[in-house]
N, C-alpha and C positions, 0 to 999 in steps of 0.2 A: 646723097640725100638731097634732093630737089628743094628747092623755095619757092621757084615761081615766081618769083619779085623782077618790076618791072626793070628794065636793064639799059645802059647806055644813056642816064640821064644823069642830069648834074643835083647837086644837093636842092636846089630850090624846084626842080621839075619833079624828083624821086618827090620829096617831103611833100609837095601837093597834090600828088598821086594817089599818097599811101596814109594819110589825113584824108585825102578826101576832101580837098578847097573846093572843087566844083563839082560834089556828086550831089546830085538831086536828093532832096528830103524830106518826104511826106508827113511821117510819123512825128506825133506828140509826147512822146515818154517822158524829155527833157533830160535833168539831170538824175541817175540813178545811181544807188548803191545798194545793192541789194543783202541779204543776208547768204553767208558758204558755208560748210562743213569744214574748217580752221584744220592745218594739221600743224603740232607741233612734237619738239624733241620733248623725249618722256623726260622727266630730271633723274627719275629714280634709276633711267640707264646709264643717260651720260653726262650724270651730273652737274657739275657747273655749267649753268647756262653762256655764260661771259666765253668760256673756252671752243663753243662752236657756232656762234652766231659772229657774222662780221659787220662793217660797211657795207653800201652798195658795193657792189659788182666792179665799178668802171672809177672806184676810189682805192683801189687796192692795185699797187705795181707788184713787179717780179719779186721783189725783196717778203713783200708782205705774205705775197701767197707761198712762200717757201715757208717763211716762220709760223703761218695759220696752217699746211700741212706736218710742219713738226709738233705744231700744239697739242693736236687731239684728232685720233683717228676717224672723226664723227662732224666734224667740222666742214660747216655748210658749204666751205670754200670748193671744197672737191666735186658738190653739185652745181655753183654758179661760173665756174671756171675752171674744167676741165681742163686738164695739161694737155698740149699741145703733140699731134703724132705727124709729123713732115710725110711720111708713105703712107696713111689712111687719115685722111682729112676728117671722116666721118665717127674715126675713133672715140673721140672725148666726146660728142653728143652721145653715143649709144653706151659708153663709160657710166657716163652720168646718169642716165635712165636704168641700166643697171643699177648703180649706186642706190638709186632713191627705191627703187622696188625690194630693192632688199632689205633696205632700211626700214620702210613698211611691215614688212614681212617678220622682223626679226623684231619691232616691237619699239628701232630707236626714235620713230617718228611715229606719232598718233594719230588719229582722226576725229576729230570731237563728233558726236552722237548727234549733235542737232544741231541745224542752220543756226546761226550766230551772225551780228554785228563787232566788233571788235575795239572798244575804247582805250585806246594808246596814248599811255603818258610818258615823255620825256623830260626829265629834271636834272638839272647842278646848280652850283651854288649861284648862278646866277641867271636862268632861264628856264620857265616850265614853259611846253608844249602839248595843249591835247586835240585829238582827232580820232578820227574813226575810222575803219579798217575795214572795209567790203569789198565787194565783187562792180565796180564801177560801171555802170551800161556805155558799151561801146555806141559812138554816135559820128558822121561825118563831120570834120570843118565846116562843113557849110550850113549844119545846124547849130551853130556859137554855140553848144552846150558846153564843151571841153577842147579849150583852146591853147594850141600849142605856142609857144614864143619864140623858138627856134628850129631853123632846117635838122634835118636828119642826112643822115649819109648811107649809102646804103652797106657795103662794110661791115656795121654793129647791129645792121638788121637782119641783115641775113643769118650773124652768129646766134643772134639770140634767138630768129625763126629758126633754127635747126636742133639748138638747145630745148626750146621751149616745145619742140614738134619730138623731141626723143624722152625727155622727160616728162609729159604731157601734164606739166605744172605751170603756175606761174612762181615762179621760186622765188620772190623777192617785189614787195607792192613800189608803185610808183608813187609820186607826192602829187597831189592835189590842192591846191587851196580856195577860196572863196569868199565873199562877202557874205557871213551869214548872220546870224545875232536873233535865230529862229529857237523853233523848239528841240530842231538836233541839237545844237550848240549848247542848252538848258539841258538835257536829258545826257550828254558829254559828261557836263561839269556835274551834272547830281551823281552819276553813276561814278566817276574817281573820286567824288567824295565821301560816299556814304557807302559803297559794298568794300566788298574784300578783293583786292585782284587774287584775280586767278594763276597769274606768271608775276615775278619782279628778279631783276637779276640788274647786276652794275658794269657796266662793261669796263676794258682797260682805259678811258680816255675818262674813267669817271663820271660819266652819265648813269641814269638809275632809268632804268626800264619798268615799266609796269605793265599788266593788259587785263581789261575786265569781259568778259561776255555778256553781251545782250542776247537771249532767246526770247524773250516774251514776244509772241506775235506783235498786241496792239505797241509796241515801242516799234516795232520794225515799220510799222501801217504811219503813222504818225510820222515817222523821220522820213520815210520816203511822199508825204504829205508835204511836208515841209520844203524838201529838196526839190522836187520836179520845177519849179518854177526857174529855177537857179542855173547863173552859168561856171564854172569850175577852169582854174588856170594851170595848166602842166607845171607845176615850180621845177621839177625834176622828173628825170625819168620819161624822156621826148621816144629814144630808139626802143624801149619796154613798149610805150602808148601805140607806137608804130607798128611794132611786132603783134601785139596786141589786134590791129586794124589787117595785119596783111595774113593773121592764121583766121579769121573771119572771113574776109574777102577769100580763102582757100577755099571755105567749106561752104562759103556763099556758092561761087564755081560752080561746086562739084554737086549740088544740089540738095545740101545736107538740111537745108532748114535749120528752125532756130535750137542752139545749145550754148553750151557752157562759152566755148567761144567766142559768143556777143556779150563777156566780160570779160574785164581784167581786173587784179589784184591791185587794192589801190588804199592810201591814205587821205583822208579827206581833212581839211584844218582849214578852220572858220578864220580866217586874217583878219577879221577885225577883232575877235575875241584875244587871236593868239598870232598876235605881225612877226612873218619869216624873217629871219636873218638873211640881211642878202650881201654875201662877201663877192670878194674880188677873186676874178682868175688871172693869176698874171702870164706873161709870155718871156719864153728861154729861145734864143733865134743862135743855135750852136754856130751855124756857119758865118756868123756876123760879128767881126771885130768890135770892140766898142769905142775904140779912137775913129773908125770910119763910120761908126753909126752916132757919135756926137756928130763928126765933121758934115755929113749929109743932113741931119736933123736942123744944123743951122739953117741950112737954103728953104727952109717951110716953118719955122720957129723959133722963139725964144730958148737959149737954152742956156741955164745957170745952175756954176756950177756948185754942189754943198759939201760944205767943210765941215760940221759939226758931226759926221759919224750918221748912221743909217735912222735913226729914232728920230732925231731932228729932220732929217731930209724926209718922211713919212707924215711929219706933223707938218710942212711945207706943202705935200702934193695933198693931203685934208684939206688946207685950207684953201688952197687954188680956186680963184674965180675962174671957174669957165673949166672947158679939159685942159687934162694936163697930165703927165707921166713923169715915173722917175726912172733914171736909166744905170744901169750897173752893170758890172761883170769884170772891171778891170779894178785899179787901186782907187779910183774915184767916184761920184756920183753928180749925178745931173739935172736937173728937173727940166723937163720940155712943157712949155705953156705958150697961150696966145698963138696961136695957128692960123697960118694965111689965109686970113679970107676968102682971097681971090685964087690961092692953090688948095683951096678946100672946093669952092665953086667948080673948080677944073674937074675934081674926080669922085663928087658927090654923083652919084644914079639921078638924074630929075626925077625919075618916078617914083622914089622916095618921098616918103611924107618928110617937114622939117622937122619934127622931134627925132626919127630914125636918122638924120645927117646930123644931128647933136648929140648921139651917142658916143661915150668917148671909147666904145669896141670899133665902131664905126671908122671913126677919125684914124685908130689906130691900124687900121687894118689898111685902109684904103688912101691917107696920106702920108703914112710912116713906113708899114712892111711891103704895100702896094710899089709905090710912087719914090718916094724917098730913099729908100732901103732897096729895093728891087728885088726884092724878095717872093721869090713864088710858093704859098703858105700850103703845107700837108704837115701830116703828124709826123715829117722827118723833122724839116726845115723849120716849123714855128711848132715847139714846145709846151704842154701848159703845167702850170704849179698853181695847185687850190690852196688862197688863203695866206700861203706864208711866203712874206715877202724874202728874208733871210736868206730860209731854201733854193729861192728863184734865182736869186742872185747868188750863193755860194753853185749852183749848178752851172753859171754861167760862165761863171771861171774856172770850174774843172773843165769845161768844152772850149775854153777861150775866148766863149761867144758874150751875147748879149743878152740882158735881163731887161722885161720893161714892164715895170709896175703900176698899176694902175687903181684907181678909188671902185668902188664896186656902183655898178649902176643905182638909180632908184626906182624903188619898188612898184612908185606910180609911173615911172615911164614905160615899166617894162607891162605891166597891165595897160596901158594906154596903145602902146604900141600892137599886142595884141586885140585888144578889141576893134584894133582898127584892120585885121587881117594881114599884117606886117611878122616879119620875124624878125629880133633879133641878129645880131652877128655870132656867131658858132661861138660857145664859150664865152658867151659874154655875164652868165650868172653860175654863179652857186647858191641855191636857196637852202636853207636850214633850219632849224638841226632834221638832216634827214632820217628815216625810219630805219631800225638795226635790221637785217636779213637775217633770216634765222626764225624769229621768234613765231610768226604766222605765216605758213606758205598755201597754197590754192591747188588742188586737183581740176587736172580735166579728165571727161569722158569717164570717169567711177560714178 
């Protein structure tokens, strides 16, 4: 199964390629969302909704997609994550597009009757989130409509250009957010308040799902009024936006003219109405002692060590002036603060702006796993765990290795950094609470 994606570049060459940092752009669309024909699981087939909708895609390990395949034989996991065939590469794409055609066919997945907007509400006991669910108009980097804050690799593009080119869907929307406080935003909160959702279902971690349709033309006329002016930040979902841009750029080639293509499947959330959670990804570095990763940490920082047990030592790197990490994986714990100056100056890029040299993914990559550690970083070598520090560090002692826990960035720097056409370091956010897969998916080319 071909891709055609560009080849022999590194993550910052591929990711401005396939964004699109320097392609020319004429056009005034701006930001769009447009309205799709929503498909989802009928309930009257397969029931509980909770049982076949997951996480993203790339938040689910080996453990999870074994238990979400024993769950229910209808369970979305089997279209976004194809089991793997070592003698036919091309198997689990064309598995998958099977899957879904049949599922169409036999009635477990629907297709709503009329173009739709899609108002998606997430609630627990202690955080509601709403947004809106369209068809996203693809646009280059270089038109700051929708801007990315981290590299891509090409790896997760190709899987999901092969996935998303066999099942000719977008099976799962990206995150979006924006500065809005407009009449989508108003037309959002009137429409969760005042109709009846059309889906609500609770998933296993206790979230409650809801989703309303919007069909009225003039609401469609009105919110995309509203939106064109506006610029939109990838929270989540960089290698989908990517994928997104390079089955475009295919059908751009091949001389296809405009279709379904020049969108993708997208969540839209107004951040000033409803501010993302933005946690921490921590890092698991297996091949890395943790007696030899205090001992080197000393030569580039402060490093002390915490006696009070993992809750205090967490309430310590909170409170840290400045970066700072906590490090774990043996019987002890460490906090690393106050970082050399002048060994920071050494292996800071000059071409970086100074807010991206104060990032403490930054710092950590490039004074600690770079320089420090000697560590040459892939998804063998530097590890990542969303969120839960515990985890990070109980995995680090089952590998022997090292845990290194970090505060999650802030929301303005990482919007800062962005509009200044910068990315991020790989994994340097989790934004949240992200949308459930499952409940609204997207056709192409029907």
């Amino acid at each position: 199964m071909d891709d055609d994606l560009p080849t022999g570049l590194g993550p910052e060459e591929f990711s401005a390629r396939v964004f699109g940092a320097g392609e020319p752009y004429e056009g005034d669309a701006g930001l769009e969302l447009a309205p799709f024909h929503g498909v989802h699981f009928a309930p009257e087939v397969v029931g509980d909704l909770s049982a076949v909708t997951t996480p993203p895609y790339d938040l689910i390990d080996d453990d999870a997609v074994n238990r979400l395949l024993e769950s229910d034989a209808h369970n979305i996991v089997r279209l976004i994550l194809p089991a793997v065939d070592e003698k036919d590469p091309d198997a689990p794409y064309v598995t998958a597009g099977e899957t879904l055609r049949r599922w169409l066919a036999e009635g477990v997945l629907v297709t709503d009757p009329e173009p739709a907007l899609y108002v998606y509400e997430e609630s627990d006991a202690g955080s509601l989130q709403r947004g809106l669910i369209g068809a996203v108009g693809l646009r280059p980097e270089a038109a700051r409509v929708v801007l990315p804050h981290e590299n891509v690799f090409p790896g997760p593009v190709r899987d999901r250009l092969r996935l998303m080119t066999a099942t000719e869907a977008n099976l799962e929307p990206i995150f979006l957010v924006y500065d809005g406080g407009g009449a989508t935003s108003r037309i959002v909160d009137e429409v969760a308040s005042e109709a009846e959702p059309v889906l609500e279902v609770v998933s296993d971690d206790g979230v409650e799902h809801r989703l309303w349709r919007i069909t009225d033309p003039a609401l469609h006329a009105w919110i995309a009024d509203d939106l064109r002016p506006r610029q939109a930040l990838i929270a989540d979902g960089h290698h989908r936006y990517a994928t997104y841009r390079a089955l475009q750029a295919r059908h751009l080639a091949d001389g296809d003219g405009p279709g379904p293509w020049d969108h993708g499947l997208a969540l839209l959330v107004d951040s000033s109405r409803y501010p993302p959670r933005l946690g921490a990804i921590h890092r698991v570095l297996p091949g890395l002692a943790p007696d030899l990763a205090v001992k080197r940490a000393k030569s580039v920082c402060r490093v002390s060590e915490m006696t009070d047990g993992l809750p205090a030592a967490l309430d310590a790197l909170r409170a840290a002036d400045g970066p700072a990490f906590l490090l774990g994986g043996g019987d002890r714990l460490y906090l690393l603060s106050d970082p050399d100056p002048q060994q920071l100056s050494l292996v800071m890029p000059a071409t970086r702006s100074t807010r991206w040299q104060h990032l403490d993914t930054a710092i950590l990559d490039l004074l600690f796993i770079e320089n420090a550690w000697g560590v040459t970083a892939d998804d063998r070598s530097v590890e990542v765990v969303h969120h839960d520090a515990a985890a990070a560090i109980e995995r680090a002692r089952r590998t022997g290795g090292t845990a290194v826990i970090l505060n999650p960035l802030r929301v303005e720097d990482v919007l800062a950094v962005a509009a200044d056409g910068e990315r991020v370091p790989r994994k340097s956010t989790s934004f949240g609470p992200k949308p459930r897969t499952g409940l609204v998916l997207r056709l192409l080319g029907r």
